[in-house]
N, CA, C and O atoms as CSV, one atom per row, in Angstrom:
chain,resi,resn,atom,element,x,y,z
A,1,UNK,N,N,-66.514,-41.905,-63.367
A,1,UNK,CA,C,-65.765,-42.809,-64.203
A,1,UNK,C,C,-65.840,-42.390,-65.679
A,1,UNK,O,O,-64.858,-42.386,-66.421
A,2,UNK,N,N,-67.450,-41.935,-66.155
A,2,UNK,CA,C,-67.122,-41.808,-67.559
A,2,UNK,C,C,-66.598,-40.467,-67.798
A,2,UNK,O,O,-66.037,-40.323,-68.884
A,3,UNK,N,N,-66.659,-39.378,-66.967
A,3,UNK,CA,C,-65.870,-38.106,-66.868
A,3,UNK,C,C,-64.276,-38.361,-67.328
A,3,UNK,O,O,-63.600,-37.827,-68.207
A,4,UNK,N,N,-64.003,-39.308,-66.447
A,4,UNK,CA,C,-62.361,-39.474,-66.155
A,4,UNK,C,C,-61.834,-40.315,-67.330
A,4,UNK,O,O,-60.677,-40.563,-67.668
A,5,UNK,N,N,-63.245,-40.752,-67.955
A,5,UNK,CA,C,-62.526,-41.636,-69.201
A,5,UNK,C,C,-62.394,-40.536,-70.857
A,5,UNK,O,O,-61.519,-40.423,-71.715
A,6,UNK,N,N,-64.083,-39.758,-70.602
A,6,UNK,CA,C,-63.829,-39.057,-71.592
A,6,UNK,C,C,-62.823,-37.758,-71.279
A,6,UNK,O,O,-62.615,-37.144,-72.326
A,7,UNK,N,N,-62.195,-37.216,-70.218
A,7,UNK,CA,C,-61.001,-35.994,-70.252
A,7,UNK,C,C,-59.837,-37.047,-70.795
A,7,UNK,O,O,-58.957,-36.373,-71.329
A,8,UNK,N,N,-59.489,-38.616,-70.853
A,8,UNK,CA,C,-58.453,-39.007,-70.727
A,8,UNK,C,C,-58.282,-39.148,-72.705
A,8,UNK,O,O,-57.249,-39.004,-73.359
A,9,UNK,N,N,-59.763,-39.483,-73.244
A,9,UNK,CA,C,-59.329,-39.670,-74.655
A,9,UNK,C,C,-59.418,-38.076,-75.060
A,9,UNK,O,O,-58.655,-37.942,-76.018
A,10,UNK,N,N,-59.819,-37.241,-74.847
A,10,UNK,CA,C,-59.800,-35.688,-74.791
A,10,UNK,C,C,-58.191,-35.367,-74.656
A,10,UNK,O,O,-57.494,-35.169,-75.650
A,11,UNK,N,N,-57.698,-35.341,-73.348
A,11,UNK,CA,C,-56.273,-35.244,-73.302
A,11,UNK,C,C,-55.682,-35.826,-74.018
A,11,UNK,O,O,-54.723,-35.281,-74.565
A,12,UNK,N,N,-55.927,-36.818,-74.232
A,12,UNK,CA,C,-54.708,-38.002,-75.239
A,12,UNK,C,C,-54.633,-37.830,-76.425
A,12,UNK,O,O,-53.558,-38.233,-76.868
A,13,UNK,N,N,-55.971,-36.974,-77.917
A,13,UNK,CA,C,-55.611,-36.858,-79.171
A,13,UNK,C,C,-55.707,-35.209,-78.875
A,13,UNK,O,O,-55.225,-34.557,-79.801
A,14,UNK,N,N,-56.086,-34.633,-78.080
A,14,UNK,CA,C,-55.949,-33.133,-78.597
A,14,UNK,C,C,-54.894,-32.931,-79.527
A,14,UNK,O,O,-55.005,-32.764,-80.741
A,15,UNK,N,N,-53.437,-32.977,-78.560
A,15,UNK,CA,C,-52.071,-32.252,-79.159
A,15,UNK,C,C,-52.019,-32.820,-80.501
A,15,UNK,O,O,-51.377,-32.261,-81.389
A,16,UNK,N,N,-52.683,-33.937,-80.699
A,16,UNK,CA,C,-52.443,-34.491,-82.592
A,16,UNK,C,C,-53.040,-33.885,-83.392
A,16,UNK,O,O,-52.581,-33.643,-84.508
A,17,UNK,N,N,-54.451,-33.426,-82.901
A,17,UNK,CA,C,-55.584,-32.674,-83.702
A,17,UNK,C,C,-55.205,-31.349,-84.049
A,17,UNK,O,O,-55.393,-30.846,-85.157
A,18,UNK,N,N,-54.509,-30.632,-82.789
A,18,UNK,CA,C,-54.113,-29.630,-82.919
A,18,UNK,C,C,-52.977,-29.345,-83.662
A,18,UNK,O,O,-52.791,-28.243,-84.178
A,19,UNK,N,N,-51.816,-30.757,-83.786
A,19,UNK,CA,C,-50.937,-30.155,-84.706
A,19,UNK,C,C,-51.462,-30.441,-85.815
A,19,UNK,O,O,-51.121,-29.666,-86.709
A,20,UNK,N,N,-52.259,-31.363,-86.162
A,20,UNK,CA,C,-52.561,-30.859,-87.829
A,20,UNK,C,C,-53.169,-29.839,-88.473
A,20,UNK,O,O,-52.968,-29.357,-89.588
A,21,UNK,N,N,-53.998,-29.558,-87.556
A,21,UNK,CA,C,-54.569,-27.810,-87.604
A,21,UNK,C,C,-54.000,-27.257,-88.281
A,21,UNK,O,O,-54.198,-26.915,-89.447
A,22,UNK,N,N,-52.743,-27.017,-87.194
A,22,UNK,CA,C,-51.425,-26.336,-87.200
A,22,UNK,C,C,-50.994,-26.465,-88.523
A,22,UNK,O,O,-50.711,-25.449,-89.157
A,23,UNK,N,N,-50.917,-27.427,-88.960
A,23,UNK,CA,C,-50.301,-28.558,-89.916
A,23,UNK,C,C,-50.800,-27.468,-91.499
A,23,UNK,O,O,-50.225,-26.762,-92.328
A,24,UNK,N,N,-52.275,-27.955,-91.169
A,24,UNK,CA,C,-52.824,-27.585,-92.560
A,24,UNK,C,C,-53.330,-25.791,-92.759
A,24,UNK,O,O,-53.681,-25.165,-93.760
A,25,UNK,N,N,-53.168,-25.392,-91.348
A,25,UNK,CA,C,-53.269,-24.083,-91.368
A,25,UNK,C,C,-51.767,-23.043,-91.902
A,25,UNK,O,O,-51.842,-21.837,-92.140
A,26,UNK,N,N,-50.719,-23.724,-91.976
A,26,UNK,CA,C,-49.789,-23.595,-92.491
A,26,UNK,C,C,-49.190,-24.016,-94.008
A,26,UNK,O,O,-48.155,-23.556,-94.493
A,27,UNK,N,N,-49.738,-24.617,-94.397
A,27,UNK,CA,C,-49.693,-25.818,-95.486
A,27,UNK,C,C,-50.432,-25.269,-96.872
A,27,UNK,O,O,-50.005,-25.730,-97.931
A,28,UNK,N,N,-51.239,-24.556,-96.904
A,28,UNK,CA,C,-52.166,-24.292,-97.411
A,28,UNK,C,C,-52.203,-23.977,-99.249
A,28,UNK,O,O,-53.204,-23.771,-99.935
A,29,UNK,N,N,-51.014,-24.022,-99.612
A,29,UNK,CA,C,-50.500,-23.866,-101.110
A,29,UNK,C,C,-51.647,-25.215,-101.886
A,29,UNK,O,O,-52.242,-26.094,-101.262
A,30,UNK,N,N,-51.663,-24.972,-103.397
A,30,UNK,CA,C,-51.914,-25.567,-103.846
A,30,UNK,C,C,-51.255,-26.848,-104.436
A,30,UNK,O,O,-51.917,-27.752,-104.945
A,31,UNK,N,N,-49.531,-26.855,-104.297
A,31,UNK,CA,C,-49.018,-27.647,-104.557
A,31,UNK,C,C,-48.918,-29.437,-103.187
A,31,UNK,O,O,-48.202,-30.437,-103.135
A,32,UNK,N,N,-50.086,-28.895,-102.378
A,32,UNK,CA,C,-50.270,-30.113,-101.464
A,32,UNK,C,C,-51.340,-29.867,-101.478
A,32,UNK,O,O,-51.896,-28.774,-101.593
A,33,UNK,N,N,-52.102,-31.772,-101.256
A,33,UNK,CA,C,-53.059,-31.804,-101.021
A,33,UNK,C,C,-53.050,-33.501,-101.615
A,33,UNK,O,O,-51.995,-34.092,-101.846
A,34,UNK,N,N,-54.447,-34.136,-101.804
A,34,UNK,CA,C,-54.943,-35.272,-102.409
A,34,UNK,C,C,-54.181,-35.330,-103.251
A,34,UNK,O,O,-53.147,-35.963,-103.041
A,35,UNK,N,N,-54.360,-34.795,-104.324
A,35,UNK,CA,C,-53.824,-35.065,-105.511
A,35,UNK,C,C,-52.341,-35.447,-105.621
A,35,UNK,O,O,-52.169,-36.254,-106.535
A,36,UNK,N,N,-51.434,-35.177,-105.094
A,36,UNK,CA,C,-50.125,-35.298,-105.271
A,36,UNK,C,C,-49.737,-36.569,-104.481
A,36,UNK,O,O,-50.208,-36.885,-103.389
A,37,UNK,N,N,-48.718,-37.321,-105.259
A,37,UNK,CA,C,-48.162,-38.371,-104.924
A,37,UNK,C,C,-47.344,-38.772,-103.246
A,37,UNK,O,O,-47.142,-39.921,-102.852
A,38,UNK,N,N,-47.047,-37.723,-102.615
A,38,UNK,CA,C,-46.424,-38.022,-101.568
A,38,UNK,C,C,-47.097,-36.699,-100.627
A,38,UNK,O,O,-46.495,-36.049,-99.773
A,39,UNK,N,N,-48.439,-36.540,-101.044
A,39,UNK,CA,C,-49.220,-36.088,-99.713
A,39,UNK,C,C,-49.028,-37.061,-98.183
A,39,UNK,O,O,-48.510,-38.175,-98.112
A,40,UNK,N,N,-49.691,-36.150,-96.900
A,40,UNK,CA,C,-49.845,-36.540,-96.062
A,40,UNK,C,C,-50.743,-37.957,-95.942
A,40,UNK,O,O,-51.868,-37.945,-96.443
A,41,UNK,N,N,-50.227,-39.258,-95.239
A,41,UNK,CA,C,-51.254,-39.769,-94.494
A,41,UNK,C,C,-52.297,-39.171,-93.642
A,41,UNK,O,O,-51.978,-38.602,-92.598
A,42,UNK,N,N,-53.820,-39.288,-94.113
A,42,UNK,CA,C,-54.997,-38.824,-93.199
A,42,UNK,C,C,-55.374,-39.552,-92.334
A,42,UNK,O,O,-56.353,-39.233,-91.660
A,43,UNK,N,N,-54.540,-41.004,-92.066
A,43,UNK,CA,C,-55.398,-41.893,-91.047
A,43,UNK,C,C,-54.878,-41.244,-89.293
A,43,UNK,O,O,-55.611,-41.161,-88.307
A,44,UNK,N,N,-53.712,-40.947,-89.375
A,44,UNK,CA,C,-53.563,-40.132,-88.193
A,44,UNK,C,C,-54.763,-39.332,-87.954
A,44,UNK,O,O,-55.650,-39.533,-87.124
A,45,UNK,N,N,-54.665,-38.512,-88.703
A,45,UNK,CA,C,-55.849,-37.231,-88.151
A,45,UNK,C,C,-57.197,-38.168,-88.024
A,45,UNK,O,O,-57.972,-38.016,-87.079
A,46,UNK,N,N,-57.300,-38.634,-88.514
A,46,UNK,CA,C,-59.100,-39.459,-88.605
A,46,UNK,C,C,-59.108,-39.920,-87.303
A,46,UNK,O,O,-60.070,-39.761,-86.550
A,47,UNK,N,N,-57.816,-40.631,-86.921
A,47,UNK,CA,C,-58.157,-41.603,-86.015
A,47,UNK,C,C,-58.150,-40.517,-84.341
A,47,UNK,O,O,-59.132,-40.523,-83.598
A,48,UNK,N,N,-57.332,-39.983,-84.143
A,48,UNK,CA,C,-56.864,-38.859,-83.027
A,48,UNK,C,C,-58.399,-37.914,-82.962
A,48,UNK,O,O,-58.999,-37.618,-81.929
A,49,UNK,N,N,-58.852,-37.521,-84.547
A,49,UNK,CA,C,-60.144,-36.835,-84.600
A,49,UNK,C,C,-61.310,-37.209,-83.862
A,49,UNK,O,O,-62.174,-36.668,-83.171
A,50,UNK,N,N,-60.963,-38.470,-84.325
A,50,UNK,CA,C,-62.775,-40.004,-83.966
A,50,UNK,C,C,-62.761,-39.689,-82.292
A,50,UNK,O,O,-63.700,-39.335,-81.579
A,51,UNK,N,N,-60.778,-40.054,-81.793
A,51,UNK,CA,C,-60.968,-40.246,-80.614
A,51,UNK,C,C,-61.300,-38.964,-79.816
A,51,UNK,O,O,-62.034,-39.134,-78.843
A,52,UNK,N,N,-60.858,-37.660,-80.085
A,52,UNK,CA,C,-61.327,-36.583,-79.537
A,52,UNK,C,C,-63.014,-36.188,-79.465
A,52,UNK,O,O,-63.687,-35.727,-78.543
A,53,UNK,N,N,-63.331,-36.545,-80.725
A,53,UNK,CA,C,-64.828,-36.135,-80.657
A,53,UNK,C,C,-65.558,-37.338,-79.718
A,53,UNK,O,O,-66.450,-36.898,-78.992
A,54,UNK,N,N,-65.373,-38.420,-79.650
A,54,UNK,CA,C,-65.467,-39.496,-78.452
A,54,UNK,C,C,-65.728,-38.838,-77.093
A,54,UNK,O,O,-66.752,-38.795,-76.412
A,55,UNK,N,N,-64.556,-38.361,-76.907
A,55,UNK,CA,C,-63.871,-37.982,-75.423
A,55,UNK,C,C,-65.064,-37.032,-75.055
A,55,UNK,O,O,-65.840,-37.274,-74.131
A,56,UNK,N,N,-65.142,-35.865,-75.913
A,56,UNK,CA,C,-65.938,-34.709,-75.679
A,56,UNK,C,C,-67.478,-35.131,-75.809
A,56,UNK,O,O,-68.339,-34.701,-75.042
A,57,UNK,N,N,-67.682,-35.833,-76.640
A,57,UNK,CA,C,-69.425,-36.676,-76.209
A,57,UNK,C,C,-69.404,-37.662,-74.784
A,57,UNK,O,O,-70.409,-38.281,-74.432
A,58,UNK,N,N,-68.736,-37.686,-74.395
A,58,UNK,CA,C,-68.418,-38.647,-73.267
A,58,UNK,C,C,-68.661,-37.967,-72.062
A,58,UNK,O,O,-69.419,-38.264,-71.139
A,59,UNK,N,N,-67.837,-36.925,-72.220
A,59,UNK,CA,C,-67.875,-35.541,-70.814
A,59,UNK,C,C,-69.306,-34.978,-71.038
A,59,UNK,O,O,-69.895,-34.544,-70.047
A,60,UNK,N,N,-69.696,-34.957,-71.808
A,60,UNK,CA,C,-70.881,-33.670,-72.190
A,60,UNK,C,C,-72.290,-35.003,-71.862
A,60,UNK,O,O,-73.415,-34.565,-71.618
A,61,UNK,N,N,-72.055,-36.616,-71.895
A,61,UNK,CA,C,-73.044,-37.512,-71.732
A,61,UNK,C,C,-73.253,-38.458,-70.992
A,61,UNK,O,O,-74.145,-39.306,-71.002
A,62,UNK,N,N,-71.621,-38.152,-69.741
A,62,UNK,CA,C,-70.990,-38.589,-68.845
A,62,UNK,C,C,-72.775,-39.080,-67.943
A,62,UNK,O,O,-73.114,-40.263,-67.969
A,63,UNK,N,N,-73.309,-38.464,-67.534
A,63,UNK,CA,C,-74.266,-38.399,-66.436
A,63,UNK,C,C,-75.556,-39.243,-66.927
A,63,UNK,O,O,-76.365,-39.807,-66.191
A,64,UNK,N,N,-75.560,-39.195,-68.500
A,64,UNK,CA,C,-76.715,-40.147,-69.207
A,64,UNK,C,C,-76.256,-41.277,-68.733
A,64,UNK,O,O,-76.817,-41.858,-67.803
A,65,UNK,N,N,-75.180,-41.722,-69.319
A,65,UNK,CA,C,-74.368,-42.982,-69.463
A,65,UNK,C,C,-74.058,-43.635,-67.906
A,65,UNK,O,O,-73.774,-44.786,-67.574
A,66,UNK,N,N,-74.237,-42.403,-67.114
A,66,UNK,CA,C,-74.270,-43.511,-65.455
A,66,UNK,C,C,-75.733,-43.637,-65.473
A,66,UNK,O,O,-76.308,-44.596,-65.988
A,67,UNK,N,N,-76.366,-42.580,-64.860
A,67,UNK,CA,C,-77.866,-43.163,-65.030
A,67,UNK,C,C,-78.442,-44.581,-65.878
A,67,UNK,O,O,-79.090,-45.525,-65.425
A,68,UNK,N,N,-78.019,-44.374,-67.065
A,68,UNK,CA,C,-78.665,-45.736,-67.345
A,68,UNK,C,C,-77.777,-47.208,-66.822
A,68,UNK,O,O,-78.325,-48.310,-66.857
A,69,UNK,N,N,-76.668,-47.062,-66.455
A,69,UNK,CA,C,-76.282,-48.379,-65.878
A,69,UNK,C,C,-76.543,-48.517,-64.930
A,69,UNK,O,O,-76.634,-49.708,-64.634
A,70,UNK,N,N,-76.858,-47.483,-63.754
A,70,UNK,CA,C,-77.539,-47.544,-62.262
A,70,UNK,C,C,-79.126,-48.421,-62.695
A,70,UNK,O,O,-79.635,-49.457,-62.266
A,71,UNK,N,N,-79.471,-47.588,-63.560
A,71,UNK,CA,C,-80.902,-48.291,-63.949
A,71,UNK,C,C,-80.814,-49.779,-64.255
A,71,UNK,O,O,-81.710,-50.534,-63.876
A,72,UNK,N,N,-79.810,-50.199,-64.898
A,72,UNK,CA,C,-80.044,-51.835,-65.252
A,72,UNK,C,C,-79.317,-52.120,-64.052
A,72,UNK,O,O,-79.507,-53.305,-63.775
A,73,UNK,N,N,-78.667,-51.637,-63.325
A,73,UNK,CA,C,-78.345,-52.737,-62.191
A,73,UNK,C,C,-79.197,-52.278,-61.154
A,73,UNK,O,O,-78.811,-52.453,-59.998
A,74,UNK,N,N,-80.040,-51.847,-61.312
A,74,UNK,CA,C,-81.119,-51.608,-59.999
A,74,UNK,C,C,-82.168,-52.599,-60.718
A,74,UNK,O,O,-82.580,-53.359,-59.841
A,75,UNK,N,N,-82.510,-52.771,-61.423
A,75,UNK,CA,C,-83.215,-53.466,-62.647
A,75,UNK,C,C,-82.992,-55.435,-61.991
A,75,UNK,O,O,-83.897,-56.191,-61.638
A,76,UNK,N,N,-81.629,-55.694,-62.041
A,76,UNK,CA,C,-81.116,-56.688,-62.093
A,76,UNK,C,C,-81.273,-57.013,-60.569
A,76,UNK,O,O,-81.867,-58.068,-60.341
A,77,UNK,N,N,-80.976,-56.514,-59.817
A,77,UNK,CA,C,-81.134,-56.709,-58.148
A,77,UNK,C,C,-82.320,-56.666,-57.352
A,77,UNK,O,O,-82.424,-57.190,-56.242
A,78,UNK,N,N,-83.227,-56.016,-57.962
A,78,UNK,CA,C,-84.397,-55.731,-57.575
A,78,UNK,C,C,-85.403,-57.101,-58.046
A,78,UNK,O,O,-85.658,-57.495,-59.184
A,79,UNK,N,N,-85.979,-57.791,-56.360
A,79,UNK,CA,C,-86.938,-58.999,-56.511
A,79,UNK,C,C,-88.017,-58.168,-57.220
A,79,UNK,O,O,-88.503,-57.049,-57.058
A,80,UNK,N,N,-88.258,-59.627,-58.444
A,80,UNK,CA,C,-90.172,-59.733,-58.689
A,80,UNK,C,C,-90.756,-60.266,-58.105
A,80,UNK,O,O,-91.970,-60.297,-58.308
C-alpha cells in the first residue's frame, strides 16, 4: 500500500519537476529571475517538488511504515 501510494505521488509531480528543470535549464539569462516584475510563480515547483520528494521517501520507507502499523495493531489485539 505505501509502495503504491509513494510511485503514485512520484508519478503524479515528476513531469512538473521535470519541466521546470527544463524550464530553468533553458531560461538561464540574467534578465529572469526574482528580481523582475513578471517572473515565474515558484509555488508550482515547491508544491510538485514537496510532493515528489514525499513519494520517493515513501518508496525508499515503504517497509518501516508497514512494520510499525502491524506493530500497533498487534499491540491493540493482543490480551493483557
Amino acid at each position: 500500500m505505501f509502495v503504491g501510494l509513494g510511485m503514485y505521488f512520484t508519478l503524479y509531480s515528476f513531469a512538473n519537476v521535470f519541466s521546470w528543470i527544463h524550464f530553468f535549464s533553458i531560461n538561464q539569462s540574467p534578465d529572469y529571475g526574482f528580481h523582475r516584475e513578471n517572473s515565474p510563480s515558484y509555488y508550482s515547483l515547491t508544491e510538485n517538488g514537496m510532493t515528489l520528494a514525499a513519494g520517493i521517501a515513501l518508496i525508499f520507507t515503504a517497509r518501516r511504515w508497514a512494520e510499525k502499523l502491524c506493530g500497533v495493531a498487534d499491540r491493540q489485539t493482543a490480551p493483557e
